[in-house]
N, CA, C and O atoms as a DFTB+ gen file, in Angstrom:
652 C
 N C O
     1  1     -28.888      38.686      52.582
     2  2     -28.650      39.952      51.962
     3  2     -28.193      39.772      50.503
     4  3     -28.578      40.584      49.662
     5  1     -27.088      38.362      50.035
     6  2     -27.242      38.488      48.758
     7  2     -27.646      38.179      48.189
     8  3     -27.649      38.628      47.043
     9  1     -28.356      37.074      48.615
    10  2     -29.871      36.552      47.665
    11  2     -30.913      37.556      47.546
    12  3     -31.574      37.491      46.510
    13  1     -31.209      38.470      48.375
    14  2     -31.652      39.985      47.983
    15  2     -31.280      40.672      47.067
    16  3     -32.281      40.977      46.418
    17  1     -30.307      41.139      46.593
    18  2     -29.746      41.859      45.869
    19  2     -29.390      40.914      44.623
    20  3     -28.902      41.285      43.555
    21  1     -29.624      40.051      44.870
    22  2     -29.635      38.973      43.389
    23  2     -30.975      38.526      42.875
    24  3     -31.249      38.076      41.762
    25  1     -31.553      38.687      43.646
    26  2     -33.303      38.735      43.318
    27  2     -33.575      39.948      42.521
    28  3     -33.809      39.928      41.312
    29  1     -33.528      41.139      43.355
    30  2     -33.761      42.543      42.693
    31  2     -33.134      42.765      41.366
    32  3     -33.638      43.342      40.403
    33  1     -31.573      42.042      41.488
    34  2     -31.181      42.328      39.674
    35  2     -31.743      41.701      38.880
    36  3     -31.787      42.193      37.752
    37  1     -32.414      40.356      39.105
    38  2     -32.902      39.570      38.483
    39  2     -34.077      40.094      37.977
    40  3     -34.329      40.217      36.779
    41  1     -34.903      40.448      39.040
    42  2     -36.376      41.176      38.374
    43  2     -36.044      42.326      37.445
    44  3     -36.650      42.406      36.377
    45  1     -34.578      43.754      37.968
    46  2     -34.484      44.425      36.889
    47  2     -34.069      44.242      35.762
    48  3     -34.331      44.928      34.774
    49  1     -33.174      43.004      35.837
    50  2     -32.973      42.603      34.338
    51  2     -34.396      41.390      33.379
    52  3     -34.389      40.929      32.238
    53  1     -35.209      41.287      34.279
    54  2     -36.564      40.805      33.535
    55  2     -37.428      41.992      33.498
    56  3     -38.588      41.860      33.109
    57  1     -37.013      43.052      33.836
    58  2     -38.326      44.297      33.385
    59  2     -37.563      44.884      32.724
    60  3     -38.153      45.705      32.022
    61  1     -36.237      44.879      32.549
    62  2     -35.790      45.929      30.804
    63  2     -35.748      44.751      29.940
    64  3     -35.578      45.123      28.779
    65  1     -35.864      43.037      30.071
    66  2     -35.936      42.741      28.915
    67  2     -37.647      42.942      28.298
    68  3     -38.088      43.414      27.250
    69  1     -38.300      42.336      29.509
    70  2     -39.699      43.081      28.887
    71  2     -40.235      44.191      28.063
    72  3     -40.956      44.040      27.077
    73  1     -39.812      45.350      28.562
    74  2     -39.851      46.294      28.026
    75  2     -38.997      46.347      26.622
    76  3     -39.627      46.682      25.619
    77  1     -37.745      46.069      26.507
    78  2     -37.469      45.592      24.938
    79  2     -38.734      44.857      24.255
    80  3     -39.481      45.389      23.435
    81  1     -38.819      43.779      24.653
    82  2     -39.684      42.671      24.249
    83  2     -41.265      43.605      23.818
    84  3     -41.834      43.200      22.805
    85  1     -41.640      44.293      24.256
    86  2     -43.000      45.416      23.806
    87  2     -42.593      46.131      22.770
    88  3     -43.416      46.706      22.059
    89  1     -41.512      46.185      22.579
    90  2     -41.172      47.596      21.429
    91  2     -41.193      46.781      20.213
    92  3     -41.069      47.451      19.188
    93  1     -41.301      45.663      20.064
    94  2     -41.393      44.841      18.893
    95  2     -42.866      44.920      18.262
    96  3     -43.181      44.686      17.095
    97  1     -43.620      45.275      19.241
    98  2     -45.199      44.835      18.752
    99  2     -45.548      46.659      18.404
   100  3     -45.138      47.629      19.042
   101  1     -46.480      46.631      17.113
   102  2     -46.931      47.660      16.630
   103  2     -48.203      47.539      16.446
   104  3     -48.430      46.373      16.123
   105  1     -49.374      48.306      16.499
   106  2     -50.467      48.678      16.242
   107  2     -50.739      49.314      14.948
   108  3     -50.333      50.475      14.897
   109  1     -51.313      48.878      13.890
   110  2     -51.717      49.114      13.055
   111  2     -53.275      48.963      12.476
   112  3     -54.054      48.259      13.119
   113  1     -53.628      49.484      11.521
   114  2     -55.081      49.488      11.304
   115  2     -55.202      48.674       9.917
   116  3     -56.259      48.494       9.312
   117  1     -54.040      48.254       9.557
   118  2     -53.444      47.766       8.056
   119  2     -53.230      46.372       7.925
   120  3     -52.201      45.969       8.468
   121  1     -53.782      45.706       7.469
   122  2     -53.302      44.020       7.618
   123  2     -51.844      44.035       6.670
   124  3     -50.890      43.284       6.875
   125  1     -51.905      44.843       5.834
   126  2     -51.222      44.684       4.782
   127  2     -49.959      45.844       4.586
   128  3     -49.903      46.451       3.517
   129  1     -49.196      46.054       5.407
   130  2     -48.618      47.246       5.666
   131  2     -47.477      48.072       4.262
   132  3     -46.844      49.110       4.068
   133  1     -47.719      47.102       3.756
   134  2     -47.155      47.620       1.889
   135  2     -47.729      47.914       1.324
   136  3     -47.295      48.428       0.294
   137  1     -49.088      47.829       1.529
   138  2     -50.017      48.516       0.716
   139  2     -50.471      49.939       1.515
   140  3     -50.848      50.102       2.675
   141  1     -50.323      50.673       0.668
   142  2     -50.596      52.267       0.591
   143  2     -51.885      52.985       0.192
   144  3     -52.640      53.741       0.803
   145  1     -51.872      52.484      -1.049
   146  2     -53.243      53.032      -1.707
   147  2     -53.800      51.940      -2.478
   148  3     -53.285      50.963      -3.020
   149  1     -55.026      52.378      -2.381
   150  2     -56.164      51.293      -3.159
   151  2     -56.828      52.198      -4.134
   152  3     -56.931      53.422      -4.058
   153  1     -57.262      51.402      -5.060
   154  2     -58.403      51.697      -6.622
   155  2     -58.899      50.816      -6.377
   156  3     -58.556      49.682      -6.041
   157  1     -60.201      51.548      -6.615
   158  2     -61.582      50.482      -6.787
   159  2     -61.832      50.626      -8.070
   160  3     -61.871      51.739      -8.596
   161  1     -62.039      49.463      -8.749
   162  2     -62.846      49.119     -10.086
   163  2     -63.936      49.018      -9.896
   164  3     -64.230      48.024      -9.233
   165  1     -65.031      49.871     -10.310
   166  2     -66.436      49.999     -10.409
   167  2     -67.197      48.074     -10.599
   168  3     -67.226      47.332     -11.582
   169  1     -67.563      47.929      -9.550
   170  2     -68.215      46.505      -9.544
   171  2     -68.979      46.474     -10.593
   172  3     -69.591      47.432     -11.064
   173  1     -68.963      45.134     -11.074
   174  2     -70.027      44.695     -12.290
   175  2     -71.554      44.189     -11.782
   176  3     -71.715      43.766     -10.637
   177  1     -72.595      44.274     -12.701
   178  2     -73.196      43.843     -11.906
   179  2     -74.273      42.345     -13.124
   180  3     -74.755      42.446     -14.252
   181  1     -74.236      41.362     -12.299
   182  2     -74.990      40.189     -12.925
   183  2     -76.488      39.932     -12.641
   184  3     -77.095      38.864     -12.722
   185  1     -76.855      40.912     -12.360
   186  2     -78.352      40.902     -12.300
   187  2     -79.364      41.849     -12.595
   188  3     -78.906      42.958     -12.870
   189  1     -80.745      41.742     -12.626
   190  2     -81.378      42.884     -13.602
   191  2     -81.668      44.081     -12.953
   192  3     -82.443      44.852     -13.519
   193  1     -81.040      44.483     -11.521
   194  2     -81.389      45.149     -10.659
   195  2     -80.139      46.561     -11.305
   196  3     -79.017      46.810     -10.862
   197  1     -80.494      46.887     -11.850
   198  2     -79.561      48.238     -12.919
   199  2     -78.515      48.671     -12.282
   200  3     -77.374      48.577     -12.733
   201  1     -78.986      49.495     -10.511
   202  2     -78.770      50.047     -10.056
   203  2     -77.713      49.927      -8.539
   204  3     -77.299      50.698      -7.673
   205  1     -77.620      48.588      -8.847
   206  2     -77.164      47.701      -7.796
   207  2     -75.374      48.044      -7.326
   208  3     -74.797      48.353      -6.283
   209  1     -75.002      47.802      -8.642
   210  2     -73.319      48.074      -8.915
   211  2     -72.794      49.173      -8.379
   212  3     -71.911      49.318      -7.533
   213  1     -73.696      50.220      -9.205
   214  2     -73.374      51.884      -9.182
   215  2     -73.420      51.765      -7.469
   216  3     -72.317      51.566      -6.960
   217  1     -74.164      51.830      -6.871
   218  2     -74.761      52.506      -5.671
   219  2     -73.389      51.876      -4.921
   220  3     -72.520      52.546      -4.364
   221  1     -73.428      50.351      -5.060
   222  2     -72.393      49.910      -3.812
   223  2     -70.418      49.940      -4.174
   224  3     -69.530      49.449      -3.477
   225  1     -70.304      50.631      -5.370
   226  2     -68.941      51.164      -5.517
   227  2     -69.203      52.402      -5.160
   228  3     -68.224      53.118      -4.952
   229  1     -70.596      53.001      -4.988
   230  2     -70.296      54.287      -4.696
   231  2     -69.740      54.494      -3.162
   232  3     -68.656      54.935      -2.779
   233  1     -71.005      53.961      -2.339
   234  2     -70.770      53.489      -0.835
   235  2     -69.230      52.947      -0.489
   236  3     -68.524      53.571       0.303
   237  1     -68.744      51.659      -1.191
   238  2     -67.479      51.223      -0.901
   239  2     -66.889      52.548      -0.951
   240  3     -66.632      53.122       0.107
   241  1     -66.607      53.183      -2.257
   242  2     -65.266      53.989      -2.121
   243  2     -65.435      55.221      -1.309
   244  3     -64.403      55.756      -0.904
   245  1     -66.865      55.882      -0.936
   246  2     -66.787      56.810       0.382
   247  2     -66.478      56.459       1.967
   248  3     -66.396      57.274       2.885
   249  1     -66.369      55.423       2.018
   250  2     -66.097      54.674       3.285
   251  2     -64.778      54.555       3.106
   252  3     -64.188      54.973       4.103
   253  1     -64.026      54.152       2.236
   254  2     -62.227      54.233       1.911
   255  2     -62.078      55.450       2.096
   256  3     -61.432      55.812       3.079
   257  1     -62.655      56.438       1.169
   258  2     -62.512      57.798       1.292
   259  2     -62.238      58.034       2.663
   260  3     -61.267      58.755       2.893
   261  1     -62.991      57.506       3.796
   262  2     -63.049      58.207       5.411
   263  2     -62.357      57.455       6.125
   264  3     -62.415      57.485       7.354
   265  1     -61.367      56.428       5.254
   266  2     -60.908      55.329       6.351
   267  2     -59.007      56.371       6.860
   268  3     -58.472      57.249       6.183
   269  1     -58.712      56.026       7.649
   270  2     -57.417      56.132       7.770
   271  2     -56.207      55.441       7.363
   272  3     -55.052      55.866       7.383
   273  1     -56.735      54.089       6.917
   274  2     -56.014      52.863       6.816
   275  2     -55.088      52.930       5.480
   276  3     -53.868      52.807       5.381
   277  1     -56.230      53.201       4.330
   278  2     -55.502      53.438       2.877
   279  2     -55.622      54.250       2.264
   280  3     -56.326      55.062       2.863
   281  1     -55.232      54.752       0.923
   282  2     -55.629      56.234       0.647
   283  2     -55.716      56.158      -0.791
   284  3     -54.762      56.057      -1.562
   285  1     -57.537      56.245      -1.231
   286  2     -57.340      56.172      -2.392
   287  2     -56.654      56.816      -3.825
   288  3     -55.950      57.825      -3.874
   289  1     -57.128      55.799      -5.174
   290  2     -55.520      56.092      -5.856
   291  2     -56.746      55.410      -6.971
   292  3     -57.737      54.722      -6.728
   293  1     -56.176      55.948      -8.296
   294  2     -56.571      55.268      -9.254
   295  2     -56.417      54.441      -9.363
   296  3     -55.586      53.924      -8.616
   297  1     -57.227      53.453     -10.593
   298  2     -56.570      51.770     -10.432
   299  2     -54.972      51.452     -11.292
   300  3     -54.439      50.344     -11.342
   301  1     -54.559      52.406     -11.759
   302  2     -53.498      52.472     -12.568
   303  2     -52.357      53.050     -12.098
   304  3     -51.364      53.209     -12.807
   305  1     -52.453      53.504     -10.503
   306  2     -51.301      54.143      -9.717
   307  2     -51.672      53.717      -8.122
   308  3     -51.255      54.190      -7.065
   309  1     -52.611      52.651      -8.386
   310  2     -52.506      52.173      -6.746
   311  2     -52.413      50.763      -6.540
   312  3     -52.655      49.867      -7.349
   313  1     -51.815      50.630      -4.682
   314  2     -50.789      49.307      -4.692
   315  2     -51.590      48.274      -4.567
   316  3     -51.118      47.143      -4.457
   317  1     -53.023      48.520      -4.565
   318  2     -54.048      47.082      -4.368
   319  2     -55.323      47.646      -4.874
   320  3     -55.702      48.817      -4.891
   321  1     -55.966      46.445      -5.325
   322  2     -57.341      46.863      -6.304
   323  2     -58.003      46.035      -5.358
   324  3     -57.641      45.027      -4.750
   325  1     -59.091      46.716      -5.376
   326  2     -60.818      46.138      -5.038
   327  2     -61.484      45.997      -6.590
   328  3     -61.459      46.991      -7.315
   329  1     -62.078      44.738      -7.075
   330  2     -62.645      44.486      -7.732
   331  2     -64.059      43.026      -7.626
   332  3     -64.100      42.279      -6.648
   333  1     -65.074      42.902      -8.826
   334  2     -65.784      42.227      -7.992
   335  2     -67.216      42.458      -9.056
   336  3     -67.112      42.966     -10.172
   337  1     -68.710      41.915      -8.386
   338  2     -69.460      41.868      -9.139
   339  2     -70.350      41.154      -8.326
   340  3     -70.222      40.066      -7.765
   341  1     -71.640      42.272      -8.373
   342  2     -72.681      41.739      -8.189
   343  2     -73.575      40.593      -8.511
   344  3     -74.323      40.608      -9.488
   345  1     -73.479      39.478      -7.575
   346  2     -73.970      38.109      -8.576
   347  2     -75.120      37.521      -7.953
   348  3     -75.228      36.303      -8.098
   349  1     -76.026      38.130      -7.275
   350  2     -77.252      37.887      -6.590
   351  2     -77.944      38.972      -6.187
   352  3     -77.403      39.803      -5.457
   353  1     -79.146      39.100      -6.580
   354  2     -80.424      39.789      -6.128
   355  2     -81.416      39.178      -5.523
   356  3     -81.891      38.441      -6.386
   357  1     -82.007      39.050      -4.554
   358  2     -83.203      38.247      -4.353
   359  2     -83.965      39.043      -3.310
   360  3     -83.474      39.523      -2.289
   361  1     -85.706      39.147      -3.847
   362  2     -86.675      39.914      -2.952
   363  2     -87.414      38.145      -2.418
   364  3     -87.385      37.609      -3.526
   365  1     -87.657      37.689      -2.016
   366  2     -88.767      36.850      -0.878
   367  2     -89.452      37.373       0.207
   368  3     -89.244      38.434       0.796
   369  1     -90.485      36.321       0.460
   370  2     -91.473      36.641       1.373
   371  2     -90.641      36.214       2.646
   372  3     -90.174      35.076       2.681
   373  1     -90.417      37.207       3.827
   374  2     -89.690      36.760       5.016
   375  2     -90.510      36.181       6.258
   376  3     -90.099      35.353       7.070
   377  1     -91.572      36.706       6.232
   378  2     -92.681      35.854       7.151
   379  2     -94.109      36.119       6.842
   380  3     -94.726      36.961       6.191
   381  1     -94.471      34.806       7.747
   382  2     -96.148      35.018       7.416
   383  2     -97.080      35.528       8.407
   384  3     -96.491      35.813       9.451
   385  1     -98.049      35.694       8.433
   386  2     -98.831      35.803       9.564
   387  2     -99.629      33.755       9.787
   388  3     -99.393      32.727       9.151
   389  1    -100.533      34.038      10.946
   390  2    -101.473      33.029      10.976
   391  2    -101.880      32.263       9.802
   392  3    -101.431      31.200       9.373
   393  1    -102.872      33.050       9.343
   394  2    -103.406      32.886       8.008
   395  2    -102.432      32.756       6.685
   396  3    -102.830      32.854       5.524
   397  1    -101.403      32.574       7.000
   398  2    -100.283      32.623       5.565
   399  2    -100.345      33.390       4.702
   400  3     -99.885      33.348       3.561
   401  1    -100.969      34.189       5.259
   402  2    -100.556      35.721       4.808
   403  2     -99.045      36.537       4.730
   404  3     -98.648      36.800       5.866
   405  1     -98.418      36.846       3.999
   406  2     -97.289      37.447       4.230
   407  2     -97.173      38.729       4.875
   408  3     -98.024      39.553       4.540
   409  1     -96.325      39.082       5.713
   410  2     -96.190      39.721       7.142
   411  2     -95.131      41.375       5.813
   412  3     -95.611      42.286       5.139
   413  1     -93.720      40.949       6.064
   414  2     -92.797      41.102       5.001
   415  2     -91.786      40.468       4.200
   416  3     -91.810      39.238       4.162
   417  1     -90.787      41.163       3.469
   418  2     -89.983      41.001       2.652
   419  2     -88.518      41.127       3.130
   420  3     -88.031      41.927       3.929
   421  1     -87.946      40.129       2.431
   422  2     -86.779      40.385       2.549
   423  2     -85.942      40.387       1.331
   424  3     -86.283      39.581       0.466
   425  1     -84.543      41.400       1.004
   426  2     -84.034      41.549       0.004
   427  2     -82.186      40.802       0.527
   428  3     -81.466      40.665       1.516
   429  1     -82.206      40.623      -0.434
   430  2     -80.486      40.045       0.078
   431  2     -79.942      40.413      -1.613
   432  3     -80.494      40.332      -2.710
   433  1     -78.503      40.871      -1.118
   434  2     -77.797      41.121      -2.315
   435  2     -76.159      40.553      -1.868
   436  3     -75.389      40.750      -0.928
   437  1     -76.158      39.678      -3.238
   438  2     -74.541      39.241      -2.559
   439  2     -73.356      39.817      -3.724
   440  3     -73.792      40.466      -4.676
   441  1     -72.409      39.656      -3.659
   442  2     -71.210      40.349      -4.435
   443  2     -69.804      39.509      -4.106
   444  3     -69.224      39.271      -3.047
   445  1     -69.542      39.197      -5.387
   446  2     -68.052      38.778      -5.092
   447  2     -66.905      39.451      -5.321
   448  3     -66.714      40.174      -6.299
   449  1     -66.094      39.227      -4.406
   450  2     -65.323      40.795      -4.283
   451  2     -63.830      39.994      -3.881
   452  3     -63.667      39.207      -2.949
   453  1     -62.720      40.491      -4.970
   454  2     -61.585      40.354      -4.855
   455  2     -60.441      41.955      -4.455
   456  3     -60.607      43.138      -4.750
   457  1     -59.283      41.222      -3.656
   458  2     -58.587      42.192      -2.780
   459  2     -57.330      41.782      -3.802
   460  3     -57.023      40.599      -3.654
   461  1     -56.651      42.378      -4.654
   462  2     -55.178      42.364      -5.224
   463  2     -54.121      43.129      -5.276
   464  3     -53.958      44.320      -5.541
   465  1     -53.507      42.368      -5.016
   466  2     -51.990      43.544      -4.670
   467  2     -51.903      43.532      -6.203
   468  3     -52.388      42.653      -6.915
   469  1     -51.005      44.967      -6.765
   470  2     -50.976      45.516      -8.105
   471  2     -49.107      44.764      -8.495
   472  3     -48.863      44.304      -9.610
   473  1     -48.496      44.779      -7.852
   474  2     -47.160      45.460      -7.840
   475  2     -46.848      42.990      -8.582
   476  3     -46.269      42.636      -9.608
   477  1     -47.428      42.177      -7.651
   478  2     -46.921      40.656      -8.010
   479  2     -48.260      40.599      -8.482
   480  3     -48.371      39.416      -8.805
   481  1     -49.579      41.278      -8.770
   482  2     -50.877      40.960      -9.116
   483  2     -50.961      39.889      -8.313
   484  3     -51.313      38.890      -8.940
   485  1     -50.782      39.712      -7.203
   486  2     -51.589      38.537      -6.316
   487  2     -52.739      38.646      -5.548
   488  3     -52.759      39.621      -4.797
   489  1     -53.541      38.032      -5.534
   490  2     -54.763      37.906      -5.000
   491  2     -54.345      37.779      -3.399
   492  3     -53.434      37.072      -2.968
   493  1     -55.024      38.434      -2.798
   494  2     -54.528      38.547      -1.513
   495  2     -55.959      37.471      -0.692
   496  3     -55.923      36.493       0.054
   497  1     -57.188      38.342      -1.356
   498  2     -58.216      37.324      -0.970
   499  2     -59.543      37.478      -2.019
   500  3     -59.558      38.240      -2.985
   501  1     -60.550      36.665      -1.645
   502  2     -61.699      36.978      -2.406
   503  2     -62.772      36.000      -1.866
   504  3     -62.633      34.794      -1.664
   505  1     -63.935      36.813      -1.663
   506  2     -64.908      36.288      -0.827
   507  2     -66.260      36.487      -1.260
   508  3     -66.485      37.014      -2.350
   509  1     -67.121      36.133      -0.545
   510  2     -68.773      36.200      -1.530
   511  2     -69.478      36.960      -0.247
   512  3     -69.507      36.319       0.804
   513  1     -69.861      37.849      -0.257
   514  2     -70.036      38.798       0.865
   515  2     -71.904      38.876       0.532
   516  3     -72.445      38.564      -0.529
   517  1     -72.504      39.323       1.642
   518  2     -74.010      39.072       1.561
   519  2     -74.492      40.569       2.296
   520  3     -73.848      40.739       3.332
   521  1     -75.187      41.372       2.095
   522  2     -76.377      42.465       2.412
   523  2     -77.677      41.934       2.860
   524  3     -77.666      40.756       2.503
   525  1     -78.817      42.191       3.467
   526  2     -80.249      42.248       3.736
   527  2     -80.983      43.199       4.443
   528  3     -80.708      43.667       5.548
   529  1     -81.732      43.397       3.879
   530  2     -82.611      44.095       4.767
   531  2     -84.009      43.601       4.363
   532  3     -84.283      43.175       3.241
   533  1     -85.032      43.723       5.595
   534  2     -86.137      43.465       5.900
   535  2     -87.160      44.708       5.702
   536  3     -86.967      45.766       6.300
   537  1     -88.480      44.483       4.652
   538  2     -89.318      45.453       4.680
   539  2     -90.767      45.209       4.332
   540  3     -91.039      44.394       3.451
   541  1     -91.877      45.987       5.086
   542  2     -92.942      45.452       5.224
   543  2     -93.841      45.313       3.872
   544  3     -93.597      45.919       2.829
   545  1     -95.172      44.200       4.119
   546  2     -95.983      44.802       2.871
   547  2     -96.604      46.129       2.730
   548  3     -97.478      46.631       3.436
   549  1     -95.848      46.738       1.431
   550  2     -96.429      47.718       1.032
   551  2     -95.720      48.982       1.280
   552  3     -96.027      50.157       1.077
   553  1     -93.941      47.997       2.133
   554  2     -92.935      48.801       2.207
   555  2     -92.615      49.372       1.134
   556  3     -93.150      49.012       0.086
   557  1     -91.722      50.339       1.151
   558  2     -90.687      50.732       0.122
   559  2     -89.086      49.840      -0.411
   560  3     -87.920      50.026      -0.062
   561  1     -89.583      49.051      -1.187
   562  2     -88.597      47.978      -1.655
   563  2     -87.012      48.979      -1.855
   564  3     -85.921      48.470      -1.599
   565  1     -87.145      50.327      -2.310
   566  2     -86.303      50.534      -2.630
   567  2     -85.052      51.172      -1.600
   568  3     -83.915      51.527      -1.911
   569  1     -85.655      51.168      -0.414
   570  2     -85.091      51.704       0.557
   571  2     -84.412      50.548       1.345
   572  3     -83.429      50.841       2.026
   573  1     -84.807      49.376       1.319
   574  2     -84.357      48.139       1.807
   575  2     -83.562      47.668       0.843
   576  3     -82.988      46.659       1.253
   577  1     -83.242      47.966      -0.351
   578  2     -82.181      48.217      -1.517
   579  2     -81.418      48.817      -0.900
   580  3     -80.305      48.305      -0.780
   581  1     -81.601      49.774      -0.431
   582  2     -80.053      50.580      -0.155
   583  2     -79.832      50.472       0.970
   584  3     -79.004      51.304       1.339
   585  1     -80.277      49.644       1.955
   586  2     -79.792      49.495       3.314
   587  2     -78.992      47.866       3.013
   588  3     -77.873      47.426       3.278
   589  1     -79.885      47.448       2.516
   590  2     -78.440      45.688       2.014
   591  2     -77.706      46.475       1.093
   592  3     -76.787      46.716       1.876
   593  1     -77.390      47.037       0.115
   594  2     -76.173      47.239      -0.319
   595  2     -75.472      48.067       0.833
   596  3     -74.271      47.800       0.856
   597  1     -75.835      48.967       1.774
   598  2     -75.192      49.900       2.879
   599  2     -74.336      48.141       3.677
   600  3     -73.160      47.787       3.767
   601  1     -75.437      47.584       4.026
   602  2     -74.707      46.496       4.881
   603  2     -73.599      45.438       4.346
   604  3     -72.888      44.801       5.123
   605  1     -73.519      45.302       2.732
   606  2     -73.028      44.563       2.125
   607  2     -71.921      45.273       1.858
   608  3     -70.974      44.486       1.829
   609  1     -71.367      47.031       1.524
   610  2     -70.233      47.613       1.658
   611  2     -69.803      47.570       2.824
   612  3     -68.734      47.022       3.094
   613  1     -70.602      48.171       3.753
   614  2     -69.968      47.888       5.301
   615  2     -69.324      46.466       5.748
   616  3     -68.580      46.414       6.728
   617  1     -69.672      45.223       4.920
   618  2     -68.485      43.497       5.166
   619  2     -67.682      44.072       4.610
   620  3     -66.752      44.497       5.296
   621  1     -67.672      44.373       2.967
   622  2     -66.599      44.602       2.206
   623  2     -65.522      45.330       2.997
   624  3     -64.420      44.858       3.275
   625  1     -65.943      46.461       3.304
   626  2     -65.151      47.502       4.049
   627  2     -64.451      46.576       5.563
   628  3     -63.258      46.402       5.812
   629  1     -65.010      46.360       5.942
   630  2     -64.521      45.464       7.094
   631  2     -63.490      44.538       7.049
   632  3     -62.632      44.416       7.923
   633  1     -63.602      43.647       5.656
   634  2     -62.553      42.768       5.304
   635  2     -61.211      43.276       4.811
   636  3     -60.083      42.829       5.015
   637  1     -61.698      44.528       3.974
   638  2     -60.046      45.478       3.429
   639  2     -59.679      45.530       4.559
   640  3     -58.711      44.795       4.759
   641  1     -60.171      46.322       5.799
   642  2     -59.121      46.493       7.265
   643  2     -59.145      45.231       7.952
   644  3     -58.932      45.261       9.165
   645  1     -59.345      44.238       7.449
   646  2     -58.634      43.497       9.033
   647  2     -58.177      42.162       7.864
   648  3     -57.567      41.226       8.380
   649  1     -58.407      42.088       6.629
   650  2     -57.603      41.296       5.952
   651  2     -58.108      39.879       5.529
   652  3     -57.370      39.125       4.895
């Protein structure tokens, strides 16, 4: 009987420390929980593709726009910058047929893209992030343009939330 009743306290005093022990852990969507708001600096772009830059700061910052995580901010009143620059364009032939004939195309666009806290200017990270899309002969090149830059904001975007 009292090894019973010394068992049972034992387990209740290991299920309220447990339960302490959970209240420590938080769920967040934020790697970075001091950072508040982000500015994006309009990406540069290093290649002859004009249109490249514009389109994928546009994409990046409507996807921040819809995120929950941070809340954009100019670059002159917010606690971390996105900055960066388009430094690869490339259209190639992606396959052939039999005859070595080319089948389609593929476009890849890469961008290097830095994450900085404003407040110690530290680089938190910076990475070389890659887009593609695949399109046939006689496709519309320009639509496979905007599906690799769509896929190449969508890494970017991915890396601000998880860090």
């Amino acid at each position: 009987m009292i090894i019973m009743r010394l068992f049972c306290k034992t387990i209740l005093v290991l299920i309220v420390l447990l339960s302490f022990e959970s209240c420590w852990y938080s769920f967040s969507d934020k790697p970075f929980p001091e950072i508040e708001t982000l500015g994006v600096i309009p990406l540069e772009n290093d290649t002859p593709e004009y249109d490249l830059a514009s389109q994928a700061t546009d994409n990046l910052t409507s996807r921040l726009a819809g995120s929950s995580s941070y809340k954009l901010a100019s670059p002159d009143a917010a606690d971390a910058l996105v900055s960066g620059r388009i430094v690869s364009y490339n259209r190639r032939v992606n396959t052939y047929d039999e005859a070595e004939d080319p089948i389609d195309y593929i476009v890849k666009i890469q961008a290097r893209v830095k994450f900085i806290q404003r407040s110690s200017d530290k680089q938190l990270w910076e990475q070389v992030f890659e887009g593609y899309a695949v399109f046939p002969i006689g496709g519309d090149e320009n639509d496979a343009k905007s599906e690799a830059v769509e896929m190449l904001t969508d890494r970017i975007y991915n890396k601000i939330k998880s860090g």
